[in-house]
One Martini backbone bead per residue (centre of mass of N, CA, C, O) as a GRO file, in nm:
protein
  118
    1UNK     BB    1  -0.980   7.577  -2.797
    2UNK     BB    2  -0.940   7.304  -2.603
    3UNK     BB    3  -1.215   7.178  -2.788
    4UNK     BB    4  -1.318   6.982  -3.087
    5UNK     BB    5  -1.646   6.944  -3.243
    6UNK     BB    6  -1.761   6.676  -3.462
    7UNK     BB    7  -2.080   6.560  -3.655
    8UNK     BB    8  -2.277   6.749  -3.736
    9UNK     BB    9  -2.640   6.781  -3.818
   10UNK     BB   10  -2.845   6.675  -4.059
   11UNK     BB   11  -3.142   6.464  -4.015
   12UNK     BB   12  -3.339   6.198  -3.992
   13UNK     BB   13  -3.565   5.996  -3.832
   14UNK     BB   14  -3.380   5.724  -3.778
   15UNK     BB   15  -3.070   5.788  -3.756
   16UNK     BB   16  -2.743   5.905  -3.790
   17UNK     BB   17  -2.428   6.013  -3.573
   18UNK     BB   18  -2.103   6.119  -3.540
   19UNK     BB   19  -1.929   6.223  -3.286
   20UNK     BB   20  -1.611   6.436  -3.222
   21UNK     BB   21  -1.312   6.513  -2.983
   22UNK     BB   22  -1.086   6.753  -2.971
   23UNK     BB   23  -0.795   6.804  -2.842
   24UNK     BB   24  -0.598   7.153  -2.801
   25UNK     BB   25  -0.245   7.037  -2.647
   26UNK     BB   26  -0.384   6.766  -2.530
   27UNK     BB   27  -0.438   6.527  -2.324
   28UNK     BB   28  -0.708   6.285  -2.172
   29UNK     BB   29  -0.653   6.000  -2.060
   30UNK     BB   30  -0.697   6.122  -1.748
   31UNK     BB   31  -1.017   6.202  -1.819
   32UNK     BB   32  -1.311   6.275  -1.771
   33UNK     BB   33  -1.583   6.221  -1.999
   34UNK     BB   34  -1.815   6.414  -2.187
   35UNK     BB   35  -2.139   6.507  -2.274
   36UNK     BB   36  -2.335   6.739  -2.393
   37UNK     BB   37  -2.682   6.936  -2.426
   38UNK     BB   38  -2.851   7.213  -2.602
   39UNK     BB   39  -3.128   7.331  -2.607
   40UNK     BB   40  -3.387   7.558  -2.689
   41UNK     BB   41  -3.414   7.717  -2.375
   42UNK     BB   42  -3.263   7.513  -2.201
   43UNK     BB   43  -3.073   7.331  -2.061
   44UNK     BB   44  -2.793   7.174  -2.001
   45UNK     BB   45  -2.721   6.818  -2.051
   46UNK     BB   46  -2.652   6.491  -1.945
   47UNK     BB   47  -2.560   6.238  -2.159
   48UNK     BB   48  -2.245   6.111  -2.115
   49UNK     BB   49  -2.012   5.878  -1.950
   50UNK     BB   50  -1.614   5.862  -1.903
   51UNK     BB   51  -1.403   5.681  -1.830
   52UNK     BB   52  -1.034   5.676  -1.859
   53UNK     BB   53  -1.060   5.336  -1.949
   54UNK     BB   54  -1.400   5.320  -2.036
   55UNK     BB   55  -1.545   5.111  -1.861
   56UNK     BB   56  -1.719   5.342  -1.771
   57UNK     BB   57  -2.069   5.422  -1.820
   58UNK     BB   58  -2.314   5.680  -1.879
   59UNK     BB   59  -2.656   5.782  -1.895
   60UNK     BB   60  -2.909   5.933  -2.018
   61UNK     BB   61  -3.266   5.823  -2.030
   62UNK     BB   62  -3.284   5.953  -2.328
   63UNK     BB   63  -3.018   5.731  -2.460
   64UNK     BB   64  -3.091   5.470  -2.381
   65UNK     BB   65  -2.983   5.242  -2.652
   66UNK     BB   66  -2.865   5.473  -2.880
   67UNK     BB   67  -2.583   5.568  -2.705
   68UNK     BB   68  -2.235   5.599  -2.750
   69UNK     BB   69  -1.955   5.592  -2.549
   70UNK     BB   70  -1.621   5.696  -2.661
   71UNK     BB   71  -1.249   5.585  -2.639
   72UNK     BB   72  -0.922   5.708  -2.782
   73UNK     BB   73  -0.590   5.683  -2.635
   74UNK     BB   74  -0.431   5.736  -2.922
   75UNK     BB   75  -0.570   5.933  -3.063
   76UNK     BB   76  -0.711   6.125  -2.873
   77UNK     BB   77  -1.054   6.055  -2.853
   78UNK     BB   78  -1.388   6.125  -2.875
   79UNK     BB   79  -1.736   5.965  -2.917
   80UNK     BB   80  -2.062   5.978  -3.065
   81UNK     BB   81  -2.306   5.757  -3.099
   82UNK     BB   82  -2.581   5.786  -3.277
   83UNK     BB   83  -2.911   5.666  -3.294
   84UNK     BB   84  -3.244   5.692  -3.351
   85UNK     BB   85  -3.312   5.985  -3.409
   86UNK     BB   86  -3.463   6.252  -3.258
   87UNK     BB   87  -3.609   6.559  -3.213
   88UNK     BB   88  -3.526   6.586  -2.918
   89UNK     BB   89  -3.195   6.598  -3.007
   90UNK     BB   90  -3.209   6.873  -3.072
   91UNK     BB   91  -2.875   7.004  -3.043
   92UNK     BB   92  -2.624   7.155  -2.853
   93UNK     BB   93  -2.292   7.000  -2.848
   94UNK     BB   94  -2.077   6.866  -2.583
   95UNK     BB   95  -1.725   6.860  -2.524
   96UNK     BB   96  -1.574   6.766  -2.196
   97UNK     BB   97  -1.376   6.780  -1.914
   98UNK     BB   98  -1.312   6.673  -1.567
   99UNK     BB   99  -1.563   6.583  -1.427
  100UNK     BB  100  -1.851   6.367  -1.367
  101UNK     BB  101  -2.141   6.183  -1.327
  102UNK     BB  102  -2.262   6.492  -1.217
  103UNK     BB  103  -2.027   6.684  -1.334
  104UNK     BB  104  -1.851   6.916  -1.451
  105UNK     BB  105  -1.619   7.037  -1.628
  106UNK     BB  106  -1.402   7.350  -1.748
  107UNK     BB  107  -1.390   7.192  -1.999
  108UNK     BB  108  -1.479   7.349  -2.332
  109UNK     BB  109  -1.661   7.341  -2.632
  110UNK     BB  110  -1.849   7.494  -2.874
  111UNK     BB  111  -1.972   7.298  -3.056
  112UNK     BB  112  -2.248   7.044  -3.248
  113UNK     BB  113  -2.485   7.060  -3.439
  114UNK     BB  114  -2.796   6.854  -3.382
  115UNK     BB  115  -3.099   6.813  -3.676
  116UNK     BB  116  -3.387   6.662  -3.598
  117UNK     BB  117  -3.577   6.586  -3.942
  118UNK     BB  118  -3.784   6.610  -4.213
   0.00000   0.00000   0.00000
């Protein structure tokens, strides 16, 4: 599996998880990185993206001013940090690579399920 994604859980509304993205054998530095995530029975849908030197970013409308995606070019990682979260946003998160902010990329992790409950 080219990508590992890790940090999913159950949470509380109104609670907090990072999600971490590595990569399997090589550097993506230079690559245009996304989250993506699938509720049950939806389509997936892009979450978040960010250009390979970090400075710009895109969100969908359902997580603007909640999530943030960011990346360490030293670590080699990707990360969501998800704040106030709702039961809407319970799904598989994924993460992807060589994307664009309207179309995924070839490469593909597992996911790591995320669980808004009380």
């Amino acid at each position: 599996v080219p990508l590992v994604e890790s940090g999913g859980g159950l949470v509380q509304p109104g609670g907090s998880l990072r999600l971490s993205c590595a990569p399997s054998g090589f550097r993506f530095s230079w690559l245009y990185m996304s989250w993506y995530r699938q509720a049950p029975g939806k389509e997936r849908e892009l979450v978040a993206s960010i250009t390979t030197t970090g400075d710009i970013t895109n969100y969908s409308d359902s997580v603007k001013g909640r999530f943030t995606i960011s990346r360490d070019g030293v670590r080699n990682m990707l990360y969501l940090q998800m704040d106030n979260l709702k039961p809407e946003d319970t799904a598989v998160y994924f993460c992807n690579a060589g994307g664009t902010d309207s179309d995924p990329g070839q490469t593909w992790g597992r996911g790591t399920q995320v669980t808004v409950s009380s």
